[in-house]
C-alpha atoms as one frame of an Amber mdcrd trajectory, in Angstrom:
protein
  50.100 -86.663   2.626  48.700 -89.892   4.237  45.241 -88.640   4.601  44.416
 -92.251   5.928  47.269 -92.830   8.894  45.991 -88.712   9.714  42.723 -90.103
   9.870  43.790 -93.076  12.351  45.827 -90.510  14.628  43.096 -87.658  14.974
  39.854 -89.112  13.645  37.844 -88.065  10.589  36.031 -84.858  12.034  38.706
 -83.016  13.445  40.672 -84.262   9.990  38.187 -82.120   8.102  38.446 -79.231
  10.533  42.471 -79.274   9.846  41.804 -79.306   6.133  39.545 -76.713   6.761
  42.125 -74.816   8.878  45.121 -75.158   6.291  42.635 -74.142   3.345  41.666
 -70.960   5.132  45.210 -69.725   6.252  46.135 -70.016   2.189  43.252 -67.882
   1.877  43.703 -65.333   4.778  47.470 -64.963   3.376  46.767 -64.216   0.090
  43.553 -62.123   0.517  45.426 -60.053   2.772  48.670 -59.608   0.722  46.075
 -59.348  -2.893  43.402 -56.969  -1.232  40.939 -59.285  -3.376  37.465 -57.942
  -2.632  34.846 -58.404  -5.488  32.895 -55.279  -3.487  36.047 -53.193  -4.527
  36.422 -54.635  -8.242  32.511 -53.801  -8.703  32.747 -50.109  -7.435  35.440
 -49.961  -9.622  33.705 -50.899 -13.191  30.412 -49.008 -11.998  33.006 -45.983
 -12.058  34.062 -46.794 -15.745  37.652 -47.930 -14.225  39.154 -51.369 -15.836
  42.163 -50.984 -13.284  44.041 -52.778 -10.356  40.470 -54.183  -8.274  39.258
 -55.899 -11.493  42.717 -57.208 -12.249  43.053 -59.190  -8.920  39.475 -59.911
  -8.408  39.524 -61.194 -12.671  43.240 -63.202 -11.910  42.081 -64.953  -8.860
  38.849 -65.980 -10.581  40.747 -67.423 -13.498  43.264 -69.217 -11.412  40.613
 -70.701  -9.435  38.802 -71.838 -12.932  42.441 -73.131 -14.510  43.405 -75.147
 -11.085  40.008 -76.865 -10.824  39.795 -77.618 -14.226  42.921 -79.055 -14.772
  42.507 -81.521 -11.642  39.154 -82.548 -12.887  41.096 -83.237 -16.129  43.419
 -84.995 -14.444  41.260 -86.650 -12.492  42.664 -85.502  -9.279  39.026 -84.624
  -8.122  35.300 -85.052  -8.897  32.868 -82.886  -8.088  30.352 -84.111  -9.480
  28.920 -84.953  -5.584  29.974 -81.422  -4.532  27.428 -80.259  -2.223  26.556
 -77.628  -4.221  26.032 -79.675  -7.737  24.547 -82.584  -5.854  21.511 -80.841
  -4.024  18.790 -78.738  -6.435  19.720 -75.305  -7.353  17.338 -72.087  -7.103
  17.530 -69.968 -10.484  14.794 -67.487  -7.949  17.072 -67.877  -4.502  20.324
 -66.784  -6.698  18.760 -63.887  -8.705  17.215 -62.294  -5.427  20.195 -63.578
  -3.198  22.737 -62.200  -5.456  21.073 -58.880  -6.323  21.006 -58.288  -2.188
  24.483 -59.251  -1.229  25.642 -57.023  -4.114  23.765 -54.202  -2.353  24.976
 -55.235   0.838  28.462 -55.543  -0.014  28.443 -52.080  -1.021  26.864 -50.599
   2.124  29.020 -52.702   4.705  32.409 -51.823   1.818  33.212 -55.054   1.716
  32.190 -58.760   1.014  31.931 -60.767   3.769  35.188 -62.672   2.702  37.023
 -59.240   2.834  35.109 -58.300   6.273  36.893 -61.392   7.827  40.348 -60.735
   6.671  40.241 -56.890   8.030  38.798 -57.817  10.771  41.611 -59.982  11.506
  43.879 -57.037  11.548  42.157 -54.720  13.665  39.207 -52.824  11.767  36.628
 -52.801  14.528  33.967 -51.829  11.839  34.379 -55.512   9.572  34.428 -56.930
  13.277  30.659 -55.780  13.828  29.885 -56.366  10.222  31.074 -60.065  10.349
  29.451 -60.842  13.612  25.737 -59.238  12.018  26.549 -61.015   8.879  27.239
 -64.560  10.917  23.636 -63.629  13.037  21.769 -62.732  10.168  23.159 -66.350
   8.057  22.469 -68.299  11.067  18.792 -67.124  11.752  17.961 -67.203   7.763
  19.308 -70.677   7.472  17.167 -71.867  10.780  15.853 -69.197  12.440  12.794
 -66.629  12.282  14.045 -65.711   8.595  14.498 -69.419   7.559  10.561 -69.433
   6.163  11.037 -66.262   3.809  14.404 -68.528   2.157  12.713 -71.499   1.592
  10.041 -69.628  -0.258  11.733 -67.189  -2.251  13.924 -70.493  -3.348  11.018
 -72.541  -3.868   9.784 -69.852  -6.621  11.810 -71.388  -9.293  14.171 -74.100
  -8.620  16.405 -76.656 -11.315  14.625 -80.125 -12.135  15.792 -83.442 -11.644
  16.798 -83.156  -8.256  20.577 -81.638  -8.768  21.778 -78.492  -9.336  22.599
 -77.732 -13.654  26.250 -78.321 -14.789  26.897 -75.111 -17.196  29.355 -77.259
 -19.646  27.225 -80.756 -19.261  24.320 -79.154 -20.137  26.132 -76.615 -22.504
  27.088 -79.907 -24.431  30.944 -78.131 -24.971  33.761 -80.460 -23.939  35.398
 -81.140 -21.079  38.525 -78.909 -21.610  36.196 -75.928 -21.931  36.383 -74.740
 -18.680  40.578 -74.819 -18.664  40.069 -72.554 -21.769  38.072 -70.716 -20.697
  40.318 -69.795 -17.489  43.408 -69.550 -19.658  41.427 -66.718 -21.457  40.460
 -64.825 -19.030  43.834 -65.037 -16.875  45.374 -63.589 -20.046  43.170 -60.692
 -19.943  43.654 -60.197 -16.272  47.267 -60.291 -16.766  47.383 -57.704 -19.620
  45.132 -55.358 -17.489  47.663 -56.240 -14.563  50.857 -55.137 -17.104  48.044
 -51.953 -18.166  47.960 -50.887 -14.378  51.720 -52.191 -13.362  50.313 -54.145
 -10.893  53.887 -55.660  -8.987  54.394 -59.222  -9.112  54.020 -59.982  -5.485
  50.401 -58.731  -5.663  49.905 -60.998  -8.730  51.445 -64.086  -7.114  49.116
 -63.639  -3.815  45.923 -62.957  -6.208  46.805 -66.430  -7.713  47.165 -67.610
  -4.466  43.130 -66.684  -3.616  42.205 -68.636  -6.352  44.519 -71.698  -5.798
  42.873 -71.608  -2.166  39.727 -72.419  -3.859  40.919 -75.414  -5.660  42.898
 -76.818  -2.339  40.079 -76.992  -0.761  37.826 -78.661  -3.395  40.799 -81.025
  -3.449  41.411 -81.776   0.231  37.921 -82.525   0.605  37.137 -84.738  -2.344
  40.824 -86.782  -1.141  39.005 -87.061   2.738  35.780 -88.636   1.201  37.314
 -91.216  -0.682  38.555 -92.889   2.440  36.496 -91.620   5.271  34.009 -94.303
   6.418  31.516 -91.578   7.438  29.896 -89.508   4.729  31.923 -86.416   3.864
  30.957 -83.007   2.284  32.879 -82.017  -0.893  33.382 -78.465  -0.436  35.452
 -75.379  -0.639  35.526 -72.086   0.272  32.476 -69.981   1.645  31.417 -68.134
   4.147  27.727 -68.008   4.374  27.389 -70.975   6.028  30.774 -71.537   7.944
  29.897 -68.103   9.621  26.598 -69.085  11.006  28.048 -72.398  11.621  31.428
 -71.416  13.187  29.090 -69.125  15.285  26.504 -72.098  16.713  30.221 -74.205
  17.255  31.092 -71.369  19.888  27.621 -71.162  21.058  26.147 -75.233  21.330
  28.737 -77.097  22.612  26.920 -79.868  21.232  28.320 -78.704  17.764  30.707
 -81.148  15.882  33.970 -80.452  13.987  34.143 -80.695  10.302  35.550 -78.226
   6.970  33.449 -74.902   7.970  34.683 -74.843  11.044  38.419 -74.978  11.093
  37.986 -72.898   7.589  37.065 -69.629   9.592  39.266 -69.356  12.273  42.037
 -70.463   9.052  41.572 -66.696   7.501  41.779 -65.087  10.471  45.274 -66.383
  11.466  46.420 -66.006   7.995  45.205 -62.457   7.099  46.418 -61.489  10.836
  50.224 -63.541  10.619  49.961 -61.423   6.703  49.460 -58.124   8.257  51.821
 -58.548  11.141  54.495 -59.555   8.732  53.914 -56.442   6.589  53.419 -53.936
   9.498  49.525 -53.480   8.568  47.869 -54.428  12.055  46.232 -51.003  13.229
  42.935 -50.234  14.796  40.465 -49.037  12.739  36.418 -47.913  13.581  33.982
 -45.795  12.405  33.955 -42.920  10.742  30.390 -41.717  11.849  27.024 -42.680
  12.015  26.154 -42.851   8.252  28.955 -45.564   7.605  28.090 -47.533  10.998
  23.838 -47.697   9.851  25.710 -48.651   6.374  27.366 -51.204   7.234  25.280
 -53.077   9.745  22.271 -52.884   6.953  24.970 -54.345   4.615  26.098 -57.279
   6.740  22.415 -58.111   7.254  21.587 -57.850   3.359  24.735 -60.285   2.685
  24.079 -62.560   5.649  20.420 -63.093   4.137  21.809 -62.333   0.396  24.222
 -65.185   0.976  22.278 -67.931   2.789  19.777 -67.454   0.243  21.845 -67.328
  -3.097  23.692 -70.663  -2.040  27.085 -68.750  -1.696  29.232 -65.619  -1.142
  31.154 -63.668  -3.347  33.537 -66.549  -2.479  31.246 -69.137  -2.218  28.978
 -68.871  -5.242  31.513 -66.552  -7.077  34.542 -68.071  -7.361  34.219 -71.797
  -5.374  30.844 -72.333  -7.291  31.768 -70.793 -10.386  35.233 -72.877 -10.923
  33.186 -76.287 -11.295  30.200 -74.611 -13.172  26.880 -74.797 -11.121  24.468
 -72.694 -13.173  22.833 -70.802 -10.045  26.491 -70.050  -9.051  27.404 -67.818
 -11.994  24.106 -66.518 -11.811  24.296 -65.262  -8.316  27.605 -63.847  -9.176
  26.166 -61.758 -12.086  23.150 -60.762 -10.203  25.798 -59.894  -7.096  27.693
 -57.515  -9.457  24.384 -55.835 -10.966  23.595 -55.698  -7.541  26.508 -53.764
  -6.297  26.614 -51.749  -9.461  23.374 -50.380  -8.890  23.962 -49.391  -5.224
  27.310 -47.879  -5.972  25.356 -45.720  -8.448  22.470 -44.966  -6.325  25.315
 -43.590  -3.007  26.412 -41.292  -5.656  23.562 -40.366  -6.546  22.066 -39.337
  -3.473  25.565 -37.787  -2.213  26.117 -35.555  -5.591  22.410 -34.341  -4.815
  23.177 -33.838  -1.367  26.204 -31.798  -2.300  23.846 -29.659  -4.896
């Protein structure tokens, strides 16, 4: 691709937005076809179950880990300026963040990354989730909730100005992280064979995680000949939700990655589900589930802005080039979610007593 005669024909922002665009239809496609939801692999292992949800969820974050890796290896990228490694890091933000949007996930059944692919294909309840969860991220990252972030993240925050590279400061080598992702696709794999989990499945699982390192790579190519200052990102949807959302409402908004990346998984996850017959309207079940879920979208919308990530986001995007608060969100979204899970059944077996 001739990012540079792309550039001259459509300009640098809507360039960006079309990255964004093609990196989210990967995603939408193989979300859909996968059914990767880090919500469903964390219910899962709170249930003592090591079976299909932890497979997919465990592949796709390998596959994101081995792609990234091996470009930084090859030196097809750098993210060393990646918005999220390049700005400080909040050990206090990610622990607090992560432990709500695990909660949150579990009410609303469903990350927010999952919420936007069913939505796509016509569950009405992940369309009211989404749009609380885009609210909720908007008015925490500038809004009435914007104070409470900044000082729950100012309790305890990296040094130096940058957010902590796991391996750098780990001192391992450079091929670590490849290792690392080799391991732990071989273990998804084998749990994969363990639950005869069918090819196609694996191959769209793969395809999640390979999402993640297109768009780490798309954007890192863009700011090496864009004249104007351009964000290395990838996947999330924290901020592209509240940001996607202000784009529809300000019309003073400008294009750039989060917004074409949004709009991306919904086309994909809908073409997906047309393709395989899966569009169908879905709602409510009752009032339990709808109070559920709209507390949940609110816990990940404020979860998420104030972790630095999504499941997605902090996860899988953050977690495949190592930012410390990254895979510490991710652990404190899975204790998080564990927790809940336990505490539903809880309260339901006691309900049924």
């Amino acid at each position: 691709m001739d990012i540079v005669a792309l550039i001259d024909r459509i300009g640098e922002a809507p360039a960006a937005a079309l990255f964004g665009l093609v990196t989210g239809i990967v995603f939408g496609i193989a979300a859909q076809r996968s059914r990767f939801c880090l919500r469903a692999a964390v219910v899962e292992f709170a249930r003592g179950a090591m079976q299909d949800k932890v497979a997919v969820w465990l592949l796709t974050f390998s596959t994101a880990l081995v792609w990234v890796q091996a470009a930084r290896l090859g030196g097809v990228i750098d993210v060393t300026e990646a918005r999220m490694m390049a700005v400080p890091g909040s050990w206090s933000g990610a622990v607090i963040g992560g432990l709500l949007f695990g909660a949150g996930m579990v009410l609303a059944r469903g990350c927010s990354g999952r919420l936007l692919v069913l939505a796509a294909t016509g569950n009405l309840r992940s369309m009211v989730s989404g749009l609380i969860f885009a609210v909720v991220a908007q008015i925490t990252l500038t809004g009435w909730l914007a104070p409470l972030r900044n000082a729950l993240a100012s309790l305890w925050s990296t040094s130096g100005g940058r957010n902590v590279d796991l391996l750098t400061a780990a001192a391992l080598p450079r091929e670590t992280g490849l290792v690392l992702g080799l391991a732990l696709a071989l273990l998804a794999l084998e749990l994969a064979r363990r639950n005869r989990i069918g090819l196609s499945r694996l191959v769209f699982a793969s395809g999640v995680g390979f999402a993640v390192a297109l768009g780490w790579a798309l954007t890192y190519a863009l700011s090496r000949v864009s004249f104007d200052p351009v964000q290395i990102e990838s996947l999330t949807f924290t901020g592209p939700s509240a940001n996607t959302l202000m784009f529809v409402l300000d019309r003073a908004s400008i294009l750039e990655f989060d917004i074409g990346l949004v709009p991306g998984v919904v086309i994909g996850s809908f073409v997906a589900a047309l393709w395989a017959g899966e569009l169908t309207w879905q709602g409510f079940e009752g009032p339990t589930p709808m109070r559920n879920a709209m507390i949940g979208a609110g816990l990940m919308g404020f979860g998420g802005m104030l972790a630095g990530g999504c499941a997605i986001g902090a996860g899988v995007t953050g977690g495949s080039i190592f930012v410390a608060t990254a895979w510490l969100a991710l652990l404190a979204m899975w204790v998080g979610g564990m927790a809940t899970d336990m505490a539903l059944r809880g309260r339901d077996a006691a309900a049924l007593a």
